[in-house]
N, C-alpha and C positions, 0 to 999 in steps of 0.2 A: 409480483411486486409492482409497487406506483412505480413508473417512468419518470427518473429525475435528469433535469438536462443540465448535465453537467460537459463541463469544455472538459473533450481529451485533451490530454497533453501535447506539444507539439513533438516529442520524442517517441512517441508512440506508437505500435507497429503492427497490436494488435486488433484485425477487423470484427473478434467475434468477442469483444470485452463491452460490456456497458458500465461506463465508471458511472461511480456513485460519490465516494469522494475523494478531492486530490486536494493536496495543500503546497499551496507556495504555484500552480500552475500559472507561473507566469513566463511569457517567452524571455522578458528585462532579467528574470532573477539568474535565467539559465545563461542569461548570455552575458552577467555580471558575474558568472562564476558560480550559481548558488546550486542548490539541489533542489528537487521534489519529490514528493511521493503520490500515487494514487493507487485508490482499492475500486474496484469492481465485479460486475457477474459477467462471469462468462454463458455466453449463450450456449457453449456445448461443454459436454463434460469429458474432460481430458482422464482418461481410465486409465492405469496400469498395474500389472502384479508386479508383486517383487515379494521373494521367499514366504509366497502364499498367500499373500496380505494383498487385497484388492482395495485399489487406491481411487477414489473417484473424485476428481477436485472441480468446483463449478467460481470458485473468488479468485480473482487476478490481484498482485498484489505487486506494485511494480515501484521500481527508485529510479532515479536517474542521480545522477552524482559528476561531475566532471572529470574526476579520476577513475572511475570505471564506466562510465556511461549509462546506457540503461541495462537496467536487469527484471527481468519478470518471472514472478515466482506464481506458481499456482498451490491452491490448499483448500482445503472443503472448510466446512464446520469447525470438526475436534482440532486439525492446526491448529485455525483463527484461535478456538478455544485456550489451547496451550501458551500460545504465545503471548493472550493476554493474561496467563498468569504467569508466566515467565518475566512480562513486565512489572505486574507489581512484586512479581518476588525481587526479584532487584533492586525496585524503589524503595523497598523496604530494608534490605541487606544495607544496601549502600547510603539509605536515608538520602537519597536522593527524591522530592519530589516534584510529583507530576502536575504540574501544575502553568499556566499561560505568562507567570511575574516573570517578568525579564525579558519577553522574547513579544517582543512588542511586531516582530515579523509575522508571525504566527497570530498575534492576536488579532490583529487585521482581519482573520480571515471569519473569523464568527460574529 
């Protein structure tokens, strides 16, 4: 994959993640209360079984939050896969959509 330079986050802890993208990575937003989030590749692949099922995750998927601080989640492919249909099944159940109107925070960033 292209090497994109993107700034880790300053909450950040892991040395073998190449973030690709974060939103909201700003040290003001964190330290005004706000949260962020970043996705990246992990350079080594975090392997485990569990009831047979070999898990091999290579995407970092990390929050930071003020009430729980940060949290880093690993997931391969099918995760990623599921979770982006989990969100539009959502957006769709609850007609919620996904979209940048309103959130003038976020839109900054594109």
């Amino acid at each position: 994959m292209e090497s994109i330079n993107v700034k880790k986050p300053s909450f950040c802890m892991c040395e073998t993640c190449n973030p690709i993208v974060n939103m909201q990575n700003d040290d003001e937003v964190i330290k005004n209360g706000g949260s962020c989030m970043c996705m990246g590749e992990n350079s080594i692949i975090e392997e485990w079984t569990s009831n047979k099922t070999t898990h091999k995750n290579d995407i970092c998927f990390c929050l930071y939050s003020p009430f729980k601080g940060w949290t880093r989640n690993v997931m391969n492919n099918d995760d990623f896969s599921v979770i982006s249909v989990m969100i539009r099944q959502f957006s769709k159940i609850t007609k919620r959509s996904i979209s940048l109107a309103g959130a003038d925070h976020v839109r900054k960033l594109f």
